[in-house]
C-alpha positions in Angstrom: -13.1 174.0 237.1 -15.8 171.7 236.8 -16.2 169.5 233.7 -19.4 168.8 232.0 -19.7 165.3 230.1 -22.0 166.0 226.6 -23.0 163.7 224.6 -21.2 163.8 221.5 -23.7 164.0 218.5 -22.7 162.6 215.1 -24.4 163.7 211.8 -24.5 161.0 208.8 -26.9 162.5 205.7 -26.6 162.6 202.3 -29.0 165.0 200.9 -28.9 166.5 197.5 -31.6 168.7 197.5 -34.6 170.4 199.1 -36.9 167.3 199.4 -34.2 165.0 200.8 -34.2 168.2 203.3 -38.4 168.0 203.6 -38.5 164.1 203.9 -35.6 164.0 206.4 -37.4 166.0 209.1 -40.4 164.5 208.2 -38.8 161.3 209.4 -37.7 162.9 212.6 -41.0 164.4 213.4 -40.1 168.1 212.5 -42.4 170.9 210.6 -40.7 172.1 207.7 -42.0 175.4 206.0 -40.2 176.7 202.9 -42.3 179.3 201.5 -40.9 183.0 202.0 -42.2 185.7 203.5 -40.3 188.2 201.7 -43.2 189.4 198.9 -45.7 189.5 201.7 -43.3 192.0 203.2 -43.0 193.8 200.0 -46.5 194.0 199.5 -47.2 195.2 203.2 -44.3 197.9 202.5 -46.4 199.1 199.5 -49.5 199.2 200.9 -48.4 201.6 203.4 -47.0 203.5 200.9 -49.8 203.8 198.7 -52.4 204.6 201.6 -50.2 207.2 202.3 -50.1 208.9 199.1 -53.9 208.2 198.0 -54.8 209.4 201.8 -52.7 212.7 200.9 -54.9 213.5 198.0 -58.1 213.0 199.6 -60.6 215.6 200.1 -63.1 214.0 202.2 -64.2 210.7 203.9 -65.2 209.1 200.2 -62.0 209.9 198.7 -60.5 208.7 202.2 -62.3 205.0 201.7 -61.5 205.6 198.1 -58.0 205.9 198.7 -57.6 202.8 200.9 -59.2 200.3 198.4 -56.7 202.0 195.6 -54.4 201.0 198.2 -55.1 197.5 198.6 -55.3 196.9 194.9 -52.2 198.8 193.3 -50.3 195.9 192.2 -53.4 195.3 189.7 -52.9 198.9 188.5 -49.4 198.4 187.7 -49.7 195.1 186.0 -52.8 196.8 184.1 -51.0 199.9 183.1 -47.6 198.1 182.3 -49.7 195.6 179.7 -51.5 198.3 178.3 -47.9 199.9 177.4 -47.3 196.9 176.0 -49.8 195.4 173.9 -51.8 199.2 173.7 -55.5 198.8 174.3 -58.1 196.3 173.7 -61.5 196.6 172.7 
């Protein structure tokens, strides 16, 4: 059995938080990217959810455009609707 000399790699670091994390790699020349991509998942998951059922009601190729727009824009509807419950309507 043939033995394989690796170099034996010793980590000192003392960090505390996320930007000791961003400033260490930045010292060793690495990218680091901390935003999540979960809500953009969400949001894609909605999206085809809502085309689906706007896309079910549609008559014709206007309600079919129609439908896909409503799609891309139901989060506004639900923040609309849900502060209209709330504070009732404004004139």
């Amino acid at each position: 059995m043939a033995t394989t000399k690796e170099p034996k790699i010793e980590f000192k670091a003392s960090m505390t938080d996320v930007e000791d994390w961003k400033e260490w790699c930045k010292d060793k020349g690495r990218n680091v990217n901390s935003t999540h991509g979960t809500s953009g998942a969400l949001y894609f998951v909605g999206f085809i959810g809502s085309a689906v059922y706007w896309m079910q009601a549609a008559v014709g190729f206007g309600a079919l455009v129609t439908g896909v727009l409503k799609a891309a824009v139901w989060p506004a509807y639900i923040v609309y609707k849900l502060l209209e419950n709330f504070y009732g309507v404004v004139l």
